[in-house]
NUKEMAR-934368 format. One record per residue (C-alpha): x negated, y negated, z negated; chain. Coordinates in steps of 0.5 Angstrom, whole numbers. Layout:
BEGIN
(atom (X,Y,Z),A)
...
//
This chain:
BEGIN
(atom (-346,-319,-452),A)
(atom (-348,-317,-459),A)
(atom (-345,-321,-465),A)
(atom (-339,-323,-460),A)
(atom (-333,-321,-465),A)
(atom (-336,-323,-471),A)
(atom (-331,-328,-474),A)
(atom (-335,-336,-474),A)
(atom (-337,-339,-481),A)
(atom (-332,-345,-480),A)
(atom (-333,-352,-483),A)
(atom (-326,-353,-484),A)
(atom (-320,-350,-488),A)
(atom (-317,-347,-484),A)
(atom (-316,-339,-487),A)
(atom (-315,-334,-482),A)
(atom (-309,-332,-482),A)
(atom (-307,-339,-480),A)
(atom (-313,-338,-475),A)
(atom (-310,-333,-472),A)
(atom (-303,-335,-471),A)
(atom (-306,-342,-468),A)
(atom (-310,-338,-463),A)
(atom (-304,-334,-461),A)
(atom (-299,-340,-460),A)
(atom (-304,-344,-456),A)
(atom (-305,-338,-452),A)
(atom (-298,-337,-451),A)
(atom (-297,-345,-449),A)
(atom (-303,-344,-444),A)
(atom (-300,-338,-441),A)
(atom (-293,-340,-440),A)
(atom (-295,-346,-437),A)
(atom (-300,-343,-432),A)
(atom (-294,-339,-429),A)
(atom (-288,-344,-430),A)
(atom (-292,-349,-427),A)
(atom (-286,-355,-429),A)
(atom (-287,-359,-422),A)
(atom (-293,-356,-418),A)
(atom (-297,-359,-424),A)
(atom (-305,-356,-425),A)
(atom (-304,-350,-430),A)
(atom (-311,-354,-434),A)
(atom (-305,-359,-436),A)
(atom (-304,-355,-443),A)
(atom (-310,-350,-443),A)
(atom (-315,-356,-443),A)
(atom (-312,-359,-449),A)
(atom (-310,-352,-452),A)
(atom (-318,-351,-452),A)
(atom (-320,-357,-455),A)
(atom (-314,-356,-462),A)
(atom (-317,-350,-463),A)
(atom (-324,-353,-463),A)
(atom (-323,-358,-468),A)
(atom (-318,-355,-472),A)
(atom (-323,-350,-473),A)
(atom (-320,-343,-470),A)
(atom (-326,-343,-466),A)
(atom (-332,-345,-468),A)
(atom (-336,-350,-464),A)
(atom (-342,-345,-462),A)
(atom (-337,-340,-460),A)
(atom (-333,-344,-455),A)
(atom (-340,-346,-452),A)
(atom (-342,-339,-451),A)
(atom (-336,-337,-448),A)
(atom (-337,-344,-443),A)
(atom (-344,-340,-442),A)
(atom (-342,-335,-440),A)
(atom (-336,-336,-436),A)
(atom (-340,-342,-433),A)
(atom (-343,-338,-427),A)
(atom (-336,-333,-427),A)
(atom (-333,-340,-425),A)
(atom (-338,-343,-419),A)
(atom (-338,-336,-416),A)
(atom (-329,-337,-415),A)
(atom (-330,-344,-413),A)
(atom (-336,-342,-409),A)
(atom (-331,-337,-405),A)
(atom (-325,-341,-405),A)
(atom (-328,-346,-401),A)
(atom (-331,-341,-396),A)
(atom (-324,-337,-395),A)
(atom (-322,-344,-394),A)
(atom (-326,-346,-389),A)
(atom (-325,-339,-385),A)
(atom (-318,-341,-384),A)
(atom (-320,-348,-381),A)
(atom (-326,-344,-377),A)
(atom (-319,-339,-375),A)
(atom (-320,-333,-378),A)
(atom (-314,-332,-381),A)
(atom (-310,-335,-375),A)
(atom (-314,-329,-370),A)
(atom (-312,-325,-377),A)
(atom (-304,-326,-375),A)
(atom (-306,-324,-367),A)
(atom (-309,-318,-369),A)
(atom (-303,-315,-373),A)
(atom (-298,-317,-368),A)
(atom (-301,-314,-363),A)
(atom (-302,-307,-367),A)
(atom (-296,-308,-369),A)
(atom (-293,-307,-361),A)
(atom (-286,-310,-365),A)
(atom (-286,-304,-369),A)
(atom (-285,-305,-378),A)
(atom (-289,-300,-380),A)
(atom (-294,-302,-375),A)
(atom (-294,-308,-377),A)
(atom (-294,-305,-384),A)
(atom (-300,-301,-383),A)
(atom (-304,-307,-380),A)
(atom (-302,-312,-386),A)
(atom (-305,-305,-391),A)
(atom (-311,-306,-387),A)
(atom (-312,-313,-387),A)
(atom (-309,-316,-394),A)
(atom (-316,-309,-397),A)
(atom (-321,-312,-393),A)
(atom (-320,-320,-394),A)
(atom (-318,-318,-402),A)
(atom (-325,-314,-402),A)
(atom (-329,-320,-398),A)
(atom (-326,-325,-398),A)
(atom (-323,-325,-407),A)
(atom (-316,-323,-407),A)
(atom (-315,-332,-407),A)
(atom (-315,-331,-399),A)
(atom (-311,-325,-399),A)
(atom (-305,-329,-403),A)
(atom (-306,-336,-400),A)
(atom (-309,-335,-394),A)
(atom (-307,-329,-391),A)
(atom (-299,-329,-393),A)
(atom (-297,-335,-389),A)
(atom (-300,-332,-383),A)
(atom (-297,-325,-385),A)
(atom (-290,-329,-385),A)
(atom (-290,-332,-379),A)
(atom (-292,-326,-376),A)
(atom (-285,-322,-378),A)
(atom (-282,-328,-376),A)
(atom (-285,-327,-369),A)
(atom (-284,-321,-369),A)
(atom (-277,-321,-371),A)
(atom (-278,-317,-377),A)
(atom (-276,-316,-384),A)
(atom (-282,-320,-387),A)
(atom (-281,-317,-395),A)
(atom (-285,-311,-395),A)
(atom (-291,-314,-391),A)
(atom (-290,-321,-396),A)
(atom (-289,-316,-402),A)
(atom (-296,-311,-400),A)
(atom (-300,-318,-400),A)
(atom (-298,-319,-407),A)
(atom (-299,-312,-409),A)
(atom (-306,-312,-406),A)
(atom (-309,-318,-408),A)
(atom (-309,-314,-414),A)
(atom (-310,-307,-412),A)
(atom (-315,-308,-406),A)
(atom (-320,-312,-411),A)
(atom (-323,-307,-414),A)
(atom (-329,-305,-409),A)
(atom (-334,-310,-410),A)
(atom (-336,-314,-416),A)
(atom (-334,-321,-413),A)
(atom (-327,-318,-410),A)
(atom (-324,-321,-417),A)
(atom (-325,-325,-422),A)
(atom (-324,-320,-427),A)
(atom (-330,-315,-423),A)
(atom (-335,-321,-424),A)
(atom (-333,-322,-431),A)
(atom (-334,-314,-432),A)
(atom (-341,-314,-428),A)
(atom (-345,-316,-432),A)
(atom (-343,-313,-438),A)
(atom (-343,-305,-433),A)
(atom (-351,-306,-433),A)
(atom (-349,-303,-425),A)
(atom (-353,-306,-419),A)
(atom (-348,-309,-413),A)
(atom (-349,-303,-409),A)
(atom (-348,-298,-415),A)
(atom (-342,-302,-417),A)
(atom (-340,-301,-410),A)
(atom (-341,-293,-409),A)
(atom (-337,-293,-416),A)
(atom (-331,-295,-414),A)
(atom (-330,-294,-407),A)
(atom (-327,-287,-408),A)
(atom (-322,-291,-413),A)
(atom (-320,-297,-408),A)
(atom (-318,-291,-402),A)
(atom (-314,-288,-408),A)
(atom (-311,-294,-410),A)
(atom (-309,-297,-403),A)
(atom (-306,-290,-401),A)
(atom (-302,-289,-407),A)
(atom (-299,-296,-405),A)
(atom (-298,-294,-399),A)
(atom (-294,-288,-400),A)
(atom (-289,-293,-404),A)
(atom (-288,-298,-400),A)
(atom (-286,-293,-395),A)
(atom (-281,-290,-399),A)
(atom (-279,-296,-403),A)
(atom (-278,-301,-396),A)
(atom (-275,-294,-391),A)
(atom (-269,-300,-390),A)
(atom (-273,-304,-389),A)
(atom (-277,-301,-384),A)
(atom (-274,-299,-379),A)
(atom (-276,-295,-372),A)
(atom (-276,-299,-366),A)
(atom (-279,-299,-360),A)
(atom (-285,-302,-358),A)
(atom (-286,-309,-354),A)
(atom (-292,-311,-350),A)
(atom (-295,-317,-353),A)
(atom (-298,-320,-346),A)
(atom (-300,-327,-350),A)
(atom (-307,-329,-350),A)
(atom (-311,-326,-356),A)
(atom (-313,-331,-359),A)
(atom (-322,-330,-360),A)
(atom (-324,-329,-366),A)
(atom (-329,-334,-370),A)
(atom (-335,-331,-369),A)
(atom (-340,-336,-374),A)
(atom (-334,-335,-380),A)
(atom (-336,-327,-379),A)
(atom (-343,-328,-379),A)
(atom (-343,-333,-385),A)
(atom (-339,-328,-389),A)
(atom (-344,-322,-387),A)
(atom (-349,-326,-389),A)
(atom (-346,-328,-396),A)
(atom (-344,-321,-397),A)
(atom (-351,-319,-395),A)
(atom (-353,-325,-401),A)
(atom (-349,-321,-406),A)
(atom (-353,-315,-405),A)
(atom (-360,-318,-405),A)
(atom (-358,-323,-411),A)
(atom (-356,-317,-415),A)
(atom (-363,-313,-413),A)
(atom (-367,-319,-415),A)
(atom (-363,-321,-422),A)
(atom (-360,-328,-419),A)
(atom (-352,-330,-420),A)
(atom (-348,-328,-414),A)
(atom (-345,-335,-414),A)
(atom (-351,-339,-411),A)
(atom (-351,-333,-405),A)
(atom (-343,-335,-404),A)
(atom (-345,-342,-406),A)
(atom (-350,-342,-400),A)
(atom (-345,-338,-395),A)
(atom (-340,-345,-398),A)
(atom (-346,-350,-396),A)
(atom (-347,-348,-389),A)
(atom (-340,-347,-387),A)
(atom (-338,-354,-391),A)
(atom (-344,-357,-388),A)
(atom (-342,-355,-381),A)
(atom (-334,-357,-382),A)
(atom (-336,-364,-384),A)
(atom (-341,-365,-378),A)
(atom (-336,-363,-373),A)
(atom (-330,-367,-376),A)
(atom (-326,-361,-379),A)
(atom (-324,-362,-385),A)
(atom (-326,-368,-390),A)
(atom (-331,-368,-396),A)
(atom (-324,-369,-401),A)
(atom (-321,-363,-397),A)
(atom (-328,-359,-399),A)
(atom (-327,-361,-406),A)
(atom (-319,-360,-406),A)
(atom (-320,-352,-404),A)
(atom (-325,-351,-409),A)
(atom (-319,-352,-414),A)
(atom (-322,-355,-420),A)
(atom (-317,-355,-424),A)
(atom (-316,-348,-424),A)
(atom (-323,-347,-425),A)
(atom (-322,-352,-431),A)
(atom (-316,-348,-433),A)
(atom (-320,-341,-432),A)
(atom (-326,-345,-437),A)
(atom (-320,-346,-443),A)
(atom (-317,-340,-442),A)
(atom (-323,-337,-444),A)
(atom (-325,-341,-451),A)
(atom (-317,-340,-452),A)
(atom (-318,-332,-451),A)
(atom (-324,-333,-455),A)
(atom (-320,-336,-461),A)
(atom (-315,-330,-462),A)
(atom (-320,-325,-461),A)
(atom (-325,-328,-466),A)
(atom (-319,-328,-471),A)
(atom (-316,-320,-472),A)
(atom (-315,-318,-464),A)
(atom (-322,-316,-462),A)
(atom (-321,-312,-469),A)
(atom (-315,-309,-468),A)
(atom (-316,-307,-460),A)
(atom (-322,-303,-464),A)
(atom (-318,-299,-468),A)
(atom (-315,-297,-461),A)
(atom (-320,-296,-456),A)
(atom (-320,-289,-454),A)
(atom (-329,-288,-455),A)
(atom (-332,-284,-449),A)
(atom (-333,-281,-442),A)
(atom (-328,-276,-441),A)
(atom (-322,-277,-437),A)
(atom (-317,-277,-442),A)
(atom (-321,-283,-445),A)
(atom (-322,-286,-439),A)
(atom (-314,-285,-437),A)
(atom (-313,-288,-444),A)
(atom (-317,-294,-443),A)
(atom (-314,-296,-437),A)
(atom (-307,-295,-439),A)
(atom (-308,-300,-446),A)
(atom (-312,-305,-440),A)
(atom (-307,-305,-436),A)
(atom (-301,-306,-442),A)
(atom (-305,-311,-445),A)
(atom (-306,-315,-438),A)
(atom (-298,-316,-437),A)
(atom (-297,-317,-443),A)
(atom (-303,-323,-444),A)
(atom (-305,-323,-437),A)
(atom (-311,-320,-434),A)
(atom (-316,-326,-434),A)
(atom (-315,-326,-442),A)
(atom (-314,-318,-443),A)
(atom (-321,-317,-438),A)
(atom (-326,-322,-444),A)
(atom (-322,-319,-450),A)
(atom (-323,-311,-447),A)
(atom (-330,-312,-444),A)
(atom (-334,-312,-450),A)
(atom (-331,-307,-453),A)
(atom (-331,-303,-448),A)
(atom (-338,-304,-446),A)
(atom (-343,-299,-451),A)
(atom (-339,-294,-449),A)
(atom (-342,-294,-442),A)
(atom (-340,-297,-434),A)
(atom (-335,-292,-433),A)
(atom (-331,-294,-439),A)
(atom (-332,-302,-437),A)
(atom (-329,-300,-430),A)
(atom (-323,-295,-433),A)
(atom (-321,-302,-436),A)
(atom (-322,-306,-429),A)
(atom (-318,-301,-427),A)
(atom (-312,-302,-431),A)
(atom (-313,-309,-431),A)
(atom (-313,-311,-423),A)
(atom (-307,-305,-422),A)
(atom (-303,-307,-427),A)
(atom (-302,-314,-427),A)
(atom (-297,-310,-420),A)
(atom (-292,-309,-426),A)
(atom (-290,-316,-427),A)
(atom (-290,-324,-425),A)
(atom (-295,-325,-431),A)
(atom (-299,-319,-431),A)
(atom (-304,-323,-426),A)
(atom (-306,-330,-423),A)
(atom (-306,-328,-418),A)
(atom (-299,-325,-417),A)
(atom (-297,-333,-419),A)
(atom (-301,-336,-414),A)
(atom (-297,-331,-409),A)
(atom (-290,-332,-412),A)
(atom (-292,-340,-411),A)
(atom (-293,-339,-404),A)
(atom (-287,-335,-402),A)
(atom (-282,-340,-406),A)
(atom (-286,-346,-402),A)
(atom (-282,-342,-395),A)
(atom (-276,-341,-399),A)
(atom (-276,-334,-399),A)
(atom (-273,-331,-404),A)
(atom (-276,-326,-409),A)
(atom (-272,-322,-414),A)
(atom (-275,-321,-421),A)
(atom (-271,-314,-421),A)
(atom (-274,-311,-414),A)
(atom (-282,-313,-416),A)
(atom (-281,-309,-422),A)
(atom (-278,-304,-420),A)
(atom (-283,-304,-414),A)
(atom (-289,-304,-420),A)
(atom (-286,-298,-424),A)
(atom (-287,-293,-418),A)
(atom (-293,-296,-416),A)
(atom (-297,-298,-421),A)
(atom (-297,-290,-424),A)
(atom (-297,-288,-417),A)
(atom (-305,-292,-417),A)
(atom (-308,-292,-423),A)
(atom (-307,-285,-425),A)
(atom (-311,-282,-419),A)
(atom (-315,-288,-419),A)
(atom (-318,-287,-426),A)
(atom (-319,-279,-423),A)
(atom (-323,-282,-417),A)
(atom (-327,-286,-422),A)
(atom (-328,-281,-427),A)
(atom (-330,-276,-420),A)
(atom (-335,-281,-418),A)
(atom (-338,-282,-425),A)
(atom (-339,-275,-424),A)
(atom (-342,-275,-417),A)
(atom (-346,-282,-417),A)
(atom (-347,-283,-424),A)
(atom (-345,-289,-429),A)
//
C-alpha cells in the first residue's frame, strides 16, 4: 500500500491538470455506460478502452495501472469464482426450494412473506455475494408474489436494498469487503465478529422502514394453507457452500487468498453439473461474467488515474483521522457521499488506503458507508444496476422518485446505528 498515492513520473507531456481532467472524463464515460448499458451491451465496452487511454496518453503510469491489475487480480477470481457457484446452486434448485420456503412461511400473507424475503434476501447476500441475491433470488421472489397473489414491490425493492445492506457480514458477501480485507489486517472470523452486530443493526433498521413506507402495500389478509408439495431442498449445494464458507475461514487462517477456497467450491459444483448433463461448459463460463470482470479490472486503473492526479490528495484533506465515534460516523458519511456520487466500487479503492493507517475500525466505518449507501440511488452500487436490470427485464416498472425517496429514510435510518454498533463492537472485540 505505501507509495500508493504518490503521482508517477510520466514519460509523456501531459501535465497534471490535463491528467486529472482526462482521469475524471474517462471515469465519467466508464460509469455512465456501466449503468445506461445502451442495448444490454457488456459495461468492459468503454472501461476497457477508457484504461487503455489513460495508460498511453500517460494519466497513469504503466507501472501503476500494473499494480492496480496486481492487486485486484485475486479480488476478480474470487467474484467470478462465486458467481458461477451461485449459478450452479439455482441449476442444483436452491433458489427454487428458496421460493417454496417463503410461500409456505408467507401462508399468503404480505408481511410474512416480507419477513421471509428480509431473512433470505441477508443470508444468501452474506453467503452466497450480493450477485445471488439480485440475480438469483429476485426472480423467484416475483414469482412467489405472483403465486401468492400480492403486491411484489416491496419484496422486489428488500432485494435491492439488501443486496447492499445484507453485505457487510463476511469478507467475501461483496466486492467492496474483499477490497478492504486486505487492507484491515483482520483475520475472516474477526472480520466476522466485527460486523456481525452492524449487519443486525442494519437489516432491522431497514426492516422497520419498509414496514412503514410499503403499509399500503402490505396488507392484513388471512392466511391460506399451502398444501403443495414442498419441493426438497438440494442437499450437495448446501454442503458445498458449507464447505466453501468452512474454505474462507481456513484459507484466511493460513495466509491463502479466499479465491482458491470459492474457486475449489466452483470446481466441484462445475465438475459435478457437467457430468450429469446439467449445464454446458460454455454456460460455466458465461455465469463466470467475464466482461464484468474485465469491467471490474479497467475500472480499477481508470479509478487509479484520477486518484494519482489530485483525489487521493484532496479526500486526505477530509478524511476525519481517528477511532472515535464521531470519526467513524464522519468517515462513513463521506463514503457513503462519495459512493452515489462515483459508485461504490471506485469510492471503496480511492477511501481504503486513506483510511487504512488509521486502523480497521476506520476501513470498516468506510465499508460501512460504502455498501449502505449506494440504497440512496441507481448509480450508488453495481449491484443495484444489476438489479434494475432484472426487474426492467419482467417489465415492471420502477420509479426513480420512490427509490429515492425510499433511500432518504432508509439509508440514515441504517447507517447511523450501524456505525454505533461498529464503534460498540471495536470496544468489545478490539480492532
Amino acid at each position: 500500500m505505501g507509495g500508493h498515492h504518490q503521482i508517477p513520473s510520466r514519460s509523456t507531456a501531459l501535465n497534471t491538470s490535463l491528467a486529472a481532467s482526462l482521469s475524471v472524463v474517462l471515469l465519467v464515460a466508464a460509469l455512465g455506460w456501466a449503468v445506461l448499458r445502451p442495448a444490454g451491451r457488456s459495461e468492459a465496452l468503454v472501461a476497457v478502452p477508457a484504461a487503455a487511454v489513460a495508460i498511453v496518453l500517460g494519466a497513469v503510469s504503466p507501472e501503476h495501472a500494473l499494480a492496480e491489475a496486481e492487486r485486484l487480480g485475486p479480488v476478480v477470481g474470487f467474484l467470478a469464482a462465486v458467481l458461477v457457484l451461485a449459478h450452479l446452486c439455482d441449476v442444483e434448485g436452491l433458489f427454487t426450494a428458496c421460493g417454496a420456503w417463503m410461500a409456505r412461511r408467507a401462508a399468503g400473507r404480505p408481511r410474512r412473506l416480507l419477513v421471509a424475503v428480509f431473512v433470505l434476501a441477508s443470508v444468501i447476500t452474506a453467503v452466497l455475494s450480493l450477485d445471488a441475491t439480485v440475480v438469483l433470488l429476485t426472480p423467484v421472489v416475483f414469482a412467489t408474489a405472483a403465486r401468492m397473489g400480492v403486491r411484489s414491490k416491496p419484496h422486489v425493492y428488500a432485494c435491492a436494498h439488501l443486496s447492499n445492506t445484507a453485505s457487510l457480514l463476511l469478507p467475501v458477501s461483496n466486492l467492496t469487503n474483499l477490497l478492504a480485507f486486505t487492507a484491515s489486517g483482520l483475520s475472516f472470523t474477526r472480520f466476522a465478529a466485527l460486523m456481525a452486530l452492524p449487519w443486525v443493526v442494519a437489516v432491522g433498521a431497514e426492516y422497520l422502514v419498509f414496514r412503514r413506507f410499503f403499509a399500503d402495500d402490505l396488507p392484513a389478509v388471512e392466511p391460506v394453507v399451502d398444501d403443495g408439495p414442498a419441493p426438497g431442498l438440494p442437499l450437495f449445494a448446501l454442503i458445498t457452500v458449507g464447505c466453501t464458507l468452512a474454505g474462507f475461514v481456513v484459507a484466511s487462517a493460513v495466509g491463502i487468498e479466499p479465491a482458491w477456497a470459492a474457486f475449489a467450491g466452483a470446481l466441484v459444483m462445475a465438475g459435478r453439473a457437467l457430468v450429469r448433463r446439467r449445464v454446458t461448459p460454455v454456460a460455466v463460463v458465461r455465469a463466470a461474467a467475464p466482461g464484468f470482470l474485465a469491467f471490474v479490472l479497467a475500472l480499477g486503473i481508470v479509478v487509479r488515474a484520477v486518484v494519482d492526479n489530485g483525489l487521493a490528495d484532496a479526500l486526505r484533506h477530509v478524511l476525519p483521522d481517528g477511532s472515535g465515534l464521531l470519526t467513524l460516523l464522519g468517515v462513513a458519511a463521506l463514503a457513503a457521499v462519495l459512493a452515489n456520487l462515483i459508485n461504490n466500487l471506485p469510492a471503496v479503492l480511492v477511501l481504503v488506503p486513506l483510511a487504512a493507517p488509521a486502523g480497521s475500525g476506520a476501513v470498516l466505518a468506510v465499508l460501512l458507508g460504502v455498501n449502505i449507501g449506494p440504497n440512496l440511488t441507481y448509480a450508488g452500487s453495481l449491484a443495484t444496476l444489476l438489479w434494475r436490470r432484472v426487474v426492467q427485464e419482467r417489465a415492471e416498472r420502477v420509479e426513480v422518485g420512490e427509490f429515492t425517496r425510499l433511500g432518504l429514510l432508509s439509508v440514515p435510518a441504517a447507517l447511523i446505528p450501524a456505525v454505533v454498533a461498529l464503534w460498540a463492537s471495536l470496544q468489545v472485540v478490539g480492532g
